[in-house]
N, C-alpha and C positions, 0 to 999 in steps of 0.2 A: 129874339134879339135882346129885352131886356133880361135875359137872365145870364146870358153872353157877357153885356154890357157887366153886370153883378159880380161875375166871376171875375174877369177883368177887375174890378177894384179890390175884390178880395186878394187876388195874389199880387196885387201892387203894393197895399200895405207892407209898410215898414218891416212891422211882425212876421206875416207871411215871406219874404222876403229872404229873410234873417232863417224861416224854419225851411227852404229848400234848398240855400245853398249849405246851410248847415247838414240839411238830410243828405244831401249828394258828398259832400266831401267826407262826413260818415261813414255813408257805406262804399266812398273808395278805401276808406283807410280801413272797413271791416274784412273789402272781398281782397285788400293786400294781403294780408295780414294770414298766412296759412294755417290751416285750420279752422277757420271763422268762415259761416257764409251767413248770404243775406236772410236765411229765415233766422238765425241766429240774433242777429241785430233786429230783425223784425220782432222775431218774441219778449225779446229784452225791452224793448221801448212801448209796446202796446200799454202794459201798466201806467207807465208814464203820461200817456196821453188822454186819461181819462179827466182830466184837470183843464183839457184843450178844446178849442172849440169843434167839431166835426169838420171843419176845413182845413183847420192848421194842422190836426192828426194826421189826416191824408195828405195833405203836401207835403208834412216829413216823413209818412211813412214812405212815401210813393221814393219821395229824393232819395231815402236811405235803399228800398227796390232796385232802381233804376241805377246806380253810383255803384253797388255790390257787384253787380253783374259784370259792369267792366272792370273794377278793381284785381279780381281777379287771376287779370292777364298778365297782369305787375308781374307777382313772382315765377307764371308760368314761364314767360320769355325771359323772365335775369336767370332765375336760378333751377326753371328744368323741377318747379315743385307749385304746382296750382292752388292758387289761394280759394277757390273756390273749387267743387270734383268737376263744375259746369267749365272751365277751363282746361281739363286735361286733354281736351282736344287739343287745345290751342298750342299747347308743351310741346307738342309732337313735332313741328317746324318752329316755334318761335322762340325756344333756346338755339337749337341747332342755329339758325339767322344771330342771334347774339354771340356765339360762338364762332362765327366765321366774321366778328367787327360789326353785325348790322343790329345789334341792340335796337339801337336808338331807332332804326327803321322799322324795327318787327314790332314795337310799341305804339310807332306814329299811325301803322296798317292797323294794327288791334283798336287802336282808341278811335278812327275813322270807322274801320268797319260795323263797332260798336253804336256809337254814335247813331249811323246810318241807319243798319240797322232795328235798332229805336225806334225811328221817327217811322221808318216805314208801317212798324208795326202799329206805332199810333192812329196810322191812316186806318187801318183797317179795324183797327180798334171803336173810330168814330162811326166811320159808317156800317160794319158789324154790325155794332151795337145798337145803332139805332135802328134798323133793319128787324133785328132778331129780339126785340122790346114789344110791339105789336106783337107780333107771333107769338110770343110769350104767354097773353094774354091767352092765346088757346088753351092752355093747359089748364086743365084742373085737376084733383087731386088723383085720380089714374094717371095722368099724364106725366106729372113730377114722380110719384112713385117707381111708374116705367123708367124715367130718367135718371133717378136715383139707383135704381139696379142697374142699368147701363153701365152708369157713373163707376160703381162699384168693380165689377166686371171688367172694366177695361183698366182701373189701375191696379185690382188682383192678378192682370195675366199681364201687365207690362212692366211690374216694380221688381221681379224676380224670374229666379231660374225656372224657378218649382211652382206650378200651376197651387200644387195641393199648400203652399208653405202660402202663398199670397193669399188663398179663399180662406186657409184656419189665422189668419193674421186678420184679414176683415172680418171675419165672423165673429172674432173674439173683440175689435171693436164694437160690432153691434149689440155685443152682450153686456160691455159697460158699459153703453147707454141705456138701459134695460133699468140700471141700479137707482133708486132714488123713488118719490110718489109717480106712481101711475098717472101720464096726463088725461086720463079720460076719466078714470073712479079715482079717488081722492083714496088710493092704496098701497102699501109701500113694500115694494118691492128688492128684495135682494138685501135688506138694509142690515140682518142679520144684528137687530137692536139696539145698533149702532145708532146714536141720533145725527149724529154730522151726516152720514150716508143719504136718511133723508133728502139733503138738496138734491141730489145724484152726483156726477162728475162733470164737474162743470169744463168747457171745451178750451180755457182759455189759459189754465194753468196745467188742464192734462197735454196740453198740445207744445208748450213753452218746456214742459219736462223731458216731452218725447225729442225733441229736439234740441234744446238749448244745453240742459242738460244734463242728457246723455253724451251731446258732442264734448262738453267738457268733462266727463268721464274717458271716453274714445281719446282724449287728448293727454292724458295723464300717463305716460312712458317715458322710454328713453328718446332724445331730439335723432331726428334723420342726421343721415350722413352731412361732412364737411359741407359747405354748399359753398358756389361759384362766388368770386368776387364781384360785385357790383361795378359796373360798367356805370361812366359820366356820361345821364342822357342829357340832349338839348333839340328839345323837340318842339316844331314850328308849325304856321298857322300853313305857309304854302306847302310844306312838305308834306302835310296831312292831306292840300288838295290835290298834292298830283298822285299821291297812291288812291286815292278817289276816284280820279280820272282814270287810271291803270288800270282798275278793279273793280267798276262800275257793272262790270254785266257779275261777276264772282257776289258783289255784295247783293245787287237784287235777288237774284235765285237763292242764296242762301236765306235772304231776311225775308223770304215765299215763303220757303221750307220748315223755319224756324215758327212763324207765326201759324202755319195750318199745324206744325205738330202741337205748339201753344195751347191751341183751342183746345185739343184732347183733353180729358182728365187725367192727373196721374202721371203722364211720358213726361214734361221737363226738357230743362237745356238740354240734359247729357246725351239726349235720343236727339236733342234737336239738330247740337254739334256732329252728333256721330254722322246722323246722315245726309246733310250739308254737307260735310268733307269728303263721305264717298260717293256724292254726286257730282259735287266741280272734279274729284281727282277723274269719275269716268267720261266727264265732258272736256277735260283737260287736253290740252297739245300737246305738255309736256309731263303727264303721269308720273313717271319713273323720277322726278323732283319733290314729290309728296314724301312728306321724313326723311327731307334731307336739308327741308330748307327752304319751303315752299313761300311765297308771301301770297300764295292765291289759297293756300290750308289753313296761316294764321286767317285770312279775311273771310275764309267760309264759315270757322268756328265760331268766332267773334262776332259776325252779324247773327247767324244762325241765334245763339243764345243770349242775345240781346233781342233780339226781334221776339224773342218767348214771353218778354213781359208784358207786353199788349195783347197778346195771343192769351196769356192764361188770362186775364184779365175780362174776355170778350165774355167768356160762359159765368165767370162769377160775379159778374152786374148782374147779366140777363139774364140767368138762370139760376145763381145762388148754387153753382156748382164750382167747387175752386181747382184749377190747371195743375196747381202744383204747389209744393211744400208752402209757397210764399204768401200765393192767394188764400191759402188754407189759412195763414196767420190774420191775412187783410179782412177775410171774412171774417174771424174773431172780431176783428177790430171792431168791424162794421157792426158786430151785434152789439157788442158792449157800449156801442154811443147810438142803438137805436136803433139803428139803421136796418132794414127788410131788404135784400138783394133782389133782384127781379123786376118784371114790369111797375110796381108800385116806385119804384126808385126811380124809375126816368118820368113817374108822374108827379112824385111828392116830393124830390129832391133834384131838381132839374138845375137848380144852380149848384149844387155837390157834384154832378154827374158833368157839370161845365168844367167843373175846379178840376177833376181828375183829368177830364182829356187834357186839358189846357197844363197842368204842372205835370204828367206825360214828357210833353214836347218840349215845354222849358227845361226840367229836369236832364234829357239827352243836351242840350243844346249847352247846357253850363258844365254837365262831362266836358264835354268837346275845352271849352276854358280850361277849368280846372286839371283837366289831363295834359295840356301842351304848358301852362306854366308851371306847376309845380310835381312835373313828372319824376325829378329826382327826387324831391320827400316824398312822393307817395314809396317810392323804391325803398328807402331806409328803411318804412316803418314793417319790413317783412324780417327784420333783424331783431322784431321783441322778441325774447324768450317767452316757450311756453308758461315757465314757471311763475311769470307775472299775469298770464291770461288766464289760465284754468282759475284761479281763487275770482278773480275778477267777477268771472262769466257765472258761477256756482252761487253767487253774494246779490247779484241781478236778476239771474234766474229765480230764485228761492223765494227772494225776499219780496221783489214786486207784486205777484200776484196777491200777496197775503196782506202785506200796506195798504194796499186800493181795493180791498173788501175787506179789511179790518179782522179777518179772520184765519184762527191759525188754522184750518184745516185746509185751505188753500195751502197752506205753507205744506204741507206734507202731501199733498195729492203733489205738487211737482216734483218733489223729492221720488216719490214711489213710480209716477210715471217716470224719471230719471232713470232709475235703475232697471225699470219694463224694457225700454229703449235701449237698451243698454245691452241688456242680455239679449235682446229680441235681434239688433244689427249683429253681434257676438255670432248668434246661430243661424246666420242665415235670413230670419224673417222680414218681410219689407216693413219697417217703421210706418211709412206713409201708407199703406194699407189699412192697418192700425186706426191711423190718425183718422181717416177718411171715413171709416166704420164710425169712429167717434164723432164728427161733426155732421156725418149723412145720419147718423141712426134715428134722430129725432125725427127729424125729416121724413125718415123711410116708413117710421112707424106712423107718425101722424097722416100723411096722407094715405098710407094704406086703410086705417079705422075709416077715415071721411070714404073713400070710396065705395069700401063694404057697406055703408052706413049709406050708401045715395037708396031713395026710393026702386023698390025690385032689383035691387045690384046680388050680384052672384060674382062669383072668384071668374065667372068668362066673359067679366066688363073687362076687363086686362085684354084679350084678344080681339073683342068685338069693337076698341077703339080704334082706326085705322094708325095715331101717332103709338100706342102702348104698341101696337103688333108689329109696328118696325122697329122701335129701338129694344123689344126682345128680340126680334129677330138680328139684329145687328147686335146686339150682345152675344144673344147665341155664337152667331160666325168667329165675334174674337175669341171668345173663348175658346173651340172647334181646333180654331188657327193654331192658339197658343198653345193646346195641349196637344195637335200634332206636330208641332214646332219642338216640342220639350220631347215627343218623344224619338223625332229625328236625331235632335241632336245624342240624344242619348246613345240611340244605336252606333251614332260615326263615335261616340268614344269610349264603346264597348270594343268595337270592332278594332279601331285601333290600337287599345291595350293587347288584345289576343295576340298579335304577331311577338310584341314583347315579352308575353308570358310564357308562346313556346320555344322562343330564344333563349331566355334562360332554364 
């Protein structure tokens, strides 16, 4: 109770205050904003917060998380162009809805279901987590190592088409963390006489590169097509609760859906949306309304990928595994101010673990404000030109990590991850596999040493532990899955070029 009581005064301060509504109206105005998403704004401000106390970090970072996600839905319903790709579900009915005059509704359904959403996933969030903390404790270093390859495994065979393009994309993360002194012999490896190589690759600028940017490289073209005129929204506190009321079984099932995919490593909103949408359209009355206009498709997607941020959340407290691109950044954060993810955290930081659930729930609940008064300026700000973003985002990116370690070789690890990322999305490869190899590899290595290294331990501790022998064997399956999945589909689009080839 008092550490309850603790938190409570922490996010009452002034300060605190100041840093979530700040963080939430941020990352509405990041996920408006097309082509910017919230790991974007997450990377870019990590630097920043190293100046901050370990609470006020996480309260903005969490508002600027939790604010991106529904921002989003802004330019997918005006102008039919997702400000976040976790949104492109949403497009699919919530332009068509502003096209037929109901704008201002398709908005009121997104920002409700978002909201909702949210909070759902919070619930599970607290009691997950506290649940899955104890049990945590079981592991030791077989146990995380197994987890660790799980971990791996399921975001190599779910971030891509190509089974083989996702395993040489993590593998080639675990090879740059390989780079830098050996942590067991004081010996240095890969450094090729370099002396900066020495530190190795540190996770927090290579990961800010792979994604901040890169995205602003990916941004640097010709602008999309003419886009839709903005539509005058005025959107209210009851008209929010009667599409609540309408939508109330649509919103649960989805923010279920959204948060178990959450927990996964790796899957994300876009898996979370896709299959939210084709589960209300096959429980649906009216199916044949889905992509034309639905308000039960905008509220499937919208909670769905809202309800992901508590869900990625659950496994990167308790287990120092991060959901997705976002948690990937949150973990940085969490190292750079200290912080241990895992059962250690709900023993030694139990008022930080208050702060997070607790600005969670406040942060959906001031969406909720923030989105009914000032829905028409979030709408505007989808009309910046790129050509004031990209310099923006390259000057933030670049320069942050290098400022808050004082050193220029930070400054060129983002730059070089930038253009890794870069070419890696160009061809195909999943970025976030990459990433994942990067912040798991320490991890993967160090507990594997500790285990070889327990009294009479052999390579068959891995199977002889009853947790190691299921989440291989549960690795095994997805993998199994995913490479007869890749080679299904491949046959149906073999098969169906044939008829076309001997047509002509």
């Amino acid at each position: 109770m008092e550490f309850f009581v603790e938190a409570v005064g922490i996010l009452l301060s002034p300060i605190s205050v100041i840093f979530l509504i700040s963080g939430v109206a941020a990352g509405i105005l990041v996920g408006a904003i097309p082509g910017l998403t919230s790991t974007i704004a997450i990377g870019l401000l990590i630097p920043f917060t190293f100046g901050l106390t370990k609470y006020d970090a996480f309260i903005l970072l969490l508002g600027i998380y939790c604010g991106s996600m529904y921002g989003g839905a802004i330019p997918a319903v005006m102008m039919n162009l997702p400000g976040t790709p976790t949104a492109a579900v949403t497009a699919i009915d919530g332009y068509r809805m502003m096209r037929k005059g109901e704008g201002a509704r398709a908005l009121s359904i997104s920002l409700i279901a978002s909201v909702a959403g949210g909070l759902i996933s919070c619930v599970f969030l607290i009691f997950l987590s506290l649940q899955l903390a104890p049990v945590a404790t079981a592991f030791a270093a077989p146990e995380y190592f197994a987890l660790c390859v799980f971990a791996l495994v399921v975001v190599l065979s779910m971030t891509s088409s190509s089974v083989l393009k996702g395993f040489l994309a993590t593998c080639a993360g675990l090879l740059v963390t390989a780079i830098g002194i050996d942590p067991v012999t004081p010996f240095p490896r890969y450094t090729f006489g370099v002396q900066e190589l020495m530190i190795g690759v540190p996770e927090v600028p290579a990961t800010i590169g792979l994604f901040c940017v890169a995205e602003a490289f990916r941004l640097i073209g010709p602008q999309d097509g003419a886009l839709s005129p903005l539509q005058r929204l005025r959107l209210t506190y009851s008209g929010a609760m009667r599409d609540l009321v309408a939508l109330w079984r649509t919103i649960i099932r989805s923010s279920v859906i959204g948060t178990g995919v959450g927990i996964l490593p790796g899957t994300g909103a876009m898996v979370a949306s896709l299959i939210a949408y084709g589960e209300e359209k096959r429980v649906s009355k009216k199916p044949e309304t889905f992509g034309q206009g639905s308000p039960e498709g905008v509220a499937a997607s919208e909670a769905a990928n809202n309800a992901v941020t508590g869900g990625c959340l659950i496994p990167m407290m308790t287990l120092g595994i991060p959901g997705d691109t976002n948690t990937l950044m949150l973990l940085g954060a969490m190292l750079v101010h200290g912080l241990i993810p895992g059962p250690a955290l709900f023993r030694e930081e139990v008022t930080l673990v208050h702060v997070i659930f607790m600005t969670m729930i406040l942060a959906n609940l001031v969406i909720l404000v923030l989105g009914v008064q000032c829905a028409s300026l979030f709408a505007r700000v989808t009309e910046i030109d790129k050509r004031y973003l990209v310099p923006a985002i390259l000057v933030l990116s670049i320069t942050g990590p290098a400022i808050s370690e004082g050193h220029i070789y930070y400054f060129w690890i983002t730059i070089v991850f930038g253009f890794i990322g870069y070419i890696m999305d160009r061809q195909g490869y999943p970025v976030i596999a990459f990433a994942m190899g990067i912040v798991l590899g320490p991890i993967l290595e160090r507990n594997l040493r500790a285990a070889l290294m327990l009294p009479e331990s052999t390579s068959e501790i891995f199977l002889m532990r009853p947790i190691c022998a299921g989440l291989f064997a549960v690795a095994a399956a997805v993998l199994i899955y995913s490479i007869k999945k890749e080679i299904q589909t491949r046959r149906k689009t073999s098969d169906a070029t044939v008829p076309d080839a001997n047509l002509s």
